[in-house]
Each structure stands twice: as structure tokens, then as C-alpha cells.
N, C-alpha and C positions, 0 to 999 in steps of 0.2 A: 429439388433445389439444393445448391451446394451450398453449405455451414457458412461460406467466405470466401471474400477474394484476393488473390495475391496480387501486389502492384508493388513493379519495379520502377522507381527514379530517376533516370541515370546512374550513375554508378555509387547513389544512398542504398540503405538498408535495403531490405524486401520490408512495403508496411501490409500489413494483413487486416483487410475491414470484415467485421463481423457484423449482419444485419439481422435482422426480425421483421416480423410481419407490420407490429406497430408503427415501426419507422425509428424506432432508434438505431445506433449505430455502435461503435466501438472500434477503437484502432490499435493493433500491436505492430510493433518491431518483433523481427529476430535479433535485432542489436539489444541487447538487453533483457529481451523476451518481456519487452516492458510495452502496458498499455499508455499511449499516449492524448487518446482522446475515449470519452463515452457522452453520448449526446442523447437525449430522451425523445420522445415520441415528436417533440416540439421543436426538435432542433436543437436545444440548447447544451451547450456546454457544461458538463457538469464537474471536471477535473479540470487544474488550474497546469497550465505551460507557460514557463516563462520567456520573456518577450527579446530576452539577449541571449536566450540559449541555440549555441550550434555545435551543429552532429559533428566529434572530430574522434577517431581512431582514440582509443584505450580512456575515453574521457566519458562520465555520468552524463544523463541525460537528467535537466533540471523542469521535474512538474513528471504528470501522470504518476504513475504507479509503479516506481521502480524496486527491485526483489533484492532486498540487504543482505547477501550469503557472501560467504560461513560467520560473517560477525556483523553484529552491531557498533555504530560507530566507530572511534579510532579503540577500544578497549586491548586490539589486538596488536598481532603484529606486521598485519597489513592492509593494504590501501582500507579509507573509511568506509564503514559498511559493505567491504569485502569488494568482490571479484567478480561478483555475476549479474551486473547491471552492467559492467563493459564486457560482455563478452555475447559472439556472434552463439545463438541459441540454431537447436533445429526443429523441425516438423516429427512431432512423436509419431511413430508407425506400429507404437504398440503400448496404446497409455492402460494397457489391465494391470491390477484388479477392477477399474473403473467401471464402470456398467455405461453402455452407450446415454445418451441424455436426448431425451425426445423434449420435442416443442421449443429446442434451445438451440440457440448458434453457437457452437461450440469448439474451443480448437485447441490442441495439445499441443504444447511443446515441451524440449528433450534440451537437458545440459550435461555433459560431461566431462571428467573431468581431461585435464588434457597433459601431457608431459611436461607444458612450461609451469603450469599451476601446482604442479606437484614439485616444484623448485621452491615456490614460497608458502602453500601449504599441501604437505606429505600426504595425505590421504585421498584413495580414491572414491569418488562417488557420482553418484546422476541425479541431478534434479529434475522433477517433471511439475508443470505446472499447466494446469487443464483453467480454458480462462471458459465462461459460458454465461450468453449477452440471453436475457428473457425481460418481458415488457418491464421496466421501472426497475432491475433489478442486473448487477454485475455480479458476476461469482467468479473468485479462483480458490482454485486446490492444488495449494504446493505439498510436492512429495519430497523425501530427501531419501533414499537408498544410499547405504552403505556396502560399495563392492570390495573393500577392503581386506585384508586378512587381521587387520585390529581394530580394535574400536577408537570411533573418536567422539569428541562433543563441539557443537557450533552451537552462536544463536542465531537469529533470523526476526526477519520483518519486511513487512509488506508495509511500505509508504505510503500513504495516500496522499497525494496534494490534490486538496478540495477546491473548487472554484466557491468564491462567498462575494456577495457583494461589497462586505465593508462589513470586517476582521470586528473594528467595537462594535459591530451590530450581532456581534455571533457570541452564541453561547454554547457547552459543549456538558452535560445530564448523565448523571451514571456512573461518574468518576467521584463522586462526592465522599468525606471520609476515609479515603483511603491512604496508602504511606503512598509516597513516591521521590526518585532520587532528579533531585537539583541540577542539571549538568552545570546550571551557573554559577552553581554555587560548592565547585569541585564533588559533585556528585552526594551530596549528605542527602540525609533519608528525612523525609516530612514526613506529617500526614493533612491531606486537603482536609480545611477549615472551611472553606465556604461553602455555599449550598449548587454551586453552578460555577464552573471556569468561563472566564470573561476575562477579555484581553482589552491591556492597558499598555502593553509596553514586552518586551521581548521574552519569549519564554520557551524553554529546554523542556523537558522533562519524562522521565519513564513512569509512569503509572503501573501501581504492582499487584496483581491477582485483581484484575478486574473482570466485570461481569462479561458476560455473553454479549453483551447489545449494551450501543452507548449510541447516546443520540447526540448530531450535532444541526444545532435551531440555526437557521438566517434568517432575525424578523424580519428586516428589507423585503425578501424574496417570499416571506410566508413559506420556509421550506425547509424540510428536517430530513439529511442524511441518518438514517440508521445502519450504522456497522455492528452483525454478528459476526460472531468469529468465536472459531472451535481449536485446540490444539496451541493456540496464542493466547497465556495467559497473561500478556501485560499489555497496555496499549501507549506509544510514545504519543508528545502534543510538542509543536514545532512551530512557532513563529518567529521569525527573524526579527519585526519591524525595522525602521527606520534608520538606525547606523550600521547594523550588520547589513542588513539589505544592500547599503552602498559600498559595503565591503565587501561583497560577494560579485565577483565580476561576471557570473552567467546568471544574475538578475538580474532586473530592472530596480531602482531605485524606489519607485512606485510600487512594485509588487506586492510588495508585505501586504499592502490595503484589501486585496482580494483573495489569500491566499491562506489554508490553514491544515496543517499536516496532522493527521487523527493516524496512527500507524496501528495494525496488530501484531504483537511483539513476542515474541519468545528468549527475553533476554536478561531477566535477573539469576533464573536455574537455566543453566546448556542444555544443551539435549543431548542424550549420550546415545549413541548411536553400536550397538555390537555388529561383527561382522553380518552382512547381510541383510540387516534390520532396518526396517522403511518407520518413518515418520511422515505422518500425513496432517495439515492442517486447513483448514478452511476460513474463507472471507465470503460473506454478503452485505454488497452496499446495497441501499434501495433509497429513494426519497419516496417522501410525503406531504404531502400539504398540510401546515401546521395553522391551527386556528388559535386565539387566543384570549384568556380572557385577564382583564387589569394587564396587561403584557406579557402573561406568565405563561407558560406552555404547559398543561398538568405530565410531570415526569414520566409518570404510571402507563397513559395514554399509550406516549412513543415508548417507552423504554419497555413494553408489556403487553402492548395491545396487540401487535400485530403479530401477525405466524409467520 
């Protein structure tokens, strides 16, 4: 059986569907090397696209799972969260050290850097990101090699926009007590106070030295995204709601309502990178079916139960 299949559009992207036995699915672009859809044994949809977004030359793609390199937001000195969500990716032909992956659909891809890139950021390098669809469960593993003759430092993040059914119905576990910077509030440093994140109204924010696994609850749907992640020590949380939302012209004005970005983040310490030096980091989304009791989801449960 082959891993996946390649479908050309017209003159769109190449999108690459990734299957499994169960019947889930999974969709990437080479545009971006970003996953666009992952739909579970049932069909359903479980990352959020937005409903005005369209594919145009050098422009982000809004929803799925777009790869934030070499920076994080506008922090730097170029386009926000960098360069490699608009750029054409390719078909890695030689993703080692990796070890082949049985029982998974699984597919590499290659970014490098290119001579216009090196006009706005001087260094060269390749990002490989191995994406692999198993029943209930997405995984990627972004690499960053340094082919450079000096070293450099970037941060990085993997976006997630979550499909939710209704934003105040979701709650997000794991993040509690900890510092995190405000972007609303010119980036100052907190520390969460409450015992659970729940949305009321628009919210930025980078969460700092967070755990391995954060769980994010949809009581609507009875259903709890758990994001691990290795090598990404911080995790961003992203809601627009209702006035941004209509200020952002590649979304729906509605959107906010179903929509909620859990990112895994490498972006308060850079990564430094010496010549030749690989950086490897990892994501696993999976959901669960969450039971409940008085309304409360026991933390411990998701955030600890499972392998």
C-alpha cells in the first residue's frame, strides 16, 4: 500500500492525502508543507479552515497547521512568523536519521533555503518535517539543520487551529500557574491565576516552560484534544474573537466561535544552532472522549492517563 496520494488541481498546490486503515484521513500542501485537514475514523473534521481563506502566491494559509520559521510572530525582522508557511516545500528523499515508521502513513517533507531567502535572512539551512497519520492520532517531527559556516538562532512553532464547537464551551488543562507573556498587553509577563483557561473575549498569549501534554476539553462535543510535544518548551493560545475576527480579512467574522489555536512553541529562549547542528522537535495531537463529572473533567485523567 502506498503511505499517500498525490493530487494535482489545476494549476493549485500538489495536496497529499495521508490514509490509514481505520479511515481517518489527513491533508498537506507542498505550499507551506502545511497540513490542511485531519479527519478521524468518523469523518469528522478535526482542525479548523477558515471559510474566506484563498490560496494566493507569497500569502499564509489561514487554519490547519501552519510551521512558524525562523520566528515567532512580528518579534523579528521579517514577515510574521517568518517565511516557511509561504514557501513551495518538497518530497524529502532522505528523511535519516529517522527510522522508517510501520503501521503509520507517513510522509517527509524537505525545505531549503533558497538565494532569495538569504537576502532577508542570511543563513543557510533545511527544514525537514516527517508528518505520520495513525488511528486517533497526528504526529510531526520538525527538524532544523544548520548548513551554515556560522551559527544562528531562530524560534519556531507549530500552529494548531483546533476545530471546537463553541470557543466558551472549551476549556484548555495544564497550563495553570504558570508565567506567560500578554501580546495584549505589550507582551508583560504574568503568571495564570486560574485553575483552567476559558474564553470570554480575545486572547494572545505565550505560555512559558510548559508541560509535555496539555489537554484542550470541548464539553459540546464530549472531546479532549491532548497535545504532547518534546523539544517546544512553551505553548502560544490564540483567539481572535469578535472585533479582530472582523478585522482580519482571510476570516469569517463568525469564525472565532469555532476556532482555538493551542501552538507548540520554542520562543521565549532561540535555539542556537552551530554549524552543522540539527534540532529536532516533536507534536502529538490525539483526541479522547472526555466523561464528566459535576462538569469538571478530572485534570490528572487527560493530562496523565494516557501513553
Amino acid at each position: 500500500m502506498t503511505p499517500f496520494n498525490v493530487i494535482q488541481e489545476g494549476d493549485g498546490p500538489s495536496r497529499i492525502v495521508l490514509s490509514e486503515r481505520t479511515g481517518s484521513t489527513a491533508e498537506v500542501l507542498l505550499y507551506g508543507g502545511q497540513v490542511v485537514s485531519w479527519k478521524n475514523e468518523k469523518r469528522e473534521e478535526m482542525l479548523f479552515m477558515s471559510n474566506k481563506d484563498i490560496l494566493k502566491p507569497s500569502k499564509a494559509i489561514r487554519g490547519g497547521m501552519p510551521i512558524c520559521f525562523p520566528q515567532f510572530s512580528n518579534l523579528g525582522s521579517l514577515e510574521q512568523h517568518g517565511f516557511a508557511r509561504t514557501r513551495l516545500w518538497s518530497l524529502d528523499s532522505s528523511p535519516s536519521p529517522l527510522p522508517p515508521v510501520n503501521n503509520q502513513s507517513t510522509l517527509d517533507l524537505l525545505l531549503k533555503s533558497t538565494e532569495e531567502d538569504l537576502k532577508t535572512w542570511s543563513h543557510r539551512f533545511e527544514l525537514r518535517l516527517r508528518i505520520s497519520l495513525s488511528a486517533g492520532k497526528l504526529t510531526l517531527i520538525p527538524r532544523v539543520r544548520n548548513t551554515d559556516s556560522k551559527a544562528f538562532s531562530f524560534t519556531f512553532a507549530l500552529r494548531n487551529y483546533l476545530s471546537v464547537s463553541d470557543i466558551s464551551e472549551v476549556r484548555v488543562e495544564g497550563l495553570e500557574t504558570l508565567d506567560y507573556f500578554d501580546n495584549l498587553l505589550e507582551r508583560e509577563r504574568y503568571t495564570e491565576q486560574a485553575d483552567a483557561i476559558t474564553f470570554d473575549g480575545e486572547i494572545d498569549r505565550v505560555y512559558l516552560g510548559t508541560p509535555t501534554k496539555i489537554a484542550i476539553i470541548d464539553h459540546e462535543k464530549k472531546r479532549t484534544f491532548v497535545l504532547r510535544k518534546e523539544g517546544m518548551p512553551d505553548a502560544a493560545v490564540w483567539n481572535p474573537w469578535d472585533k479582530k475576527a472582523k478585522a482580519l480579512l482571510d476570516l469569517g467574522d463568525e469564525d472565532y466561535k469555532t476556532m482555538l489555536c493551542v501552538d507548540s512553541a520554542a520562543i521565549e529562549t532561540p535555539i542556537v544552532l552551530k554549524p552543522f547542528e540539527e534540532w529536532k522537535g516533536r507534536q502529538e495531537l490525539s483526541t479522547v472522549s472526555s466523561s464528566y463529572c459535576s462538569g469538571q473533567l478530572d485534570p490528572r485523567k487527560v493530562l496523565y492517563g494516557f501513553t
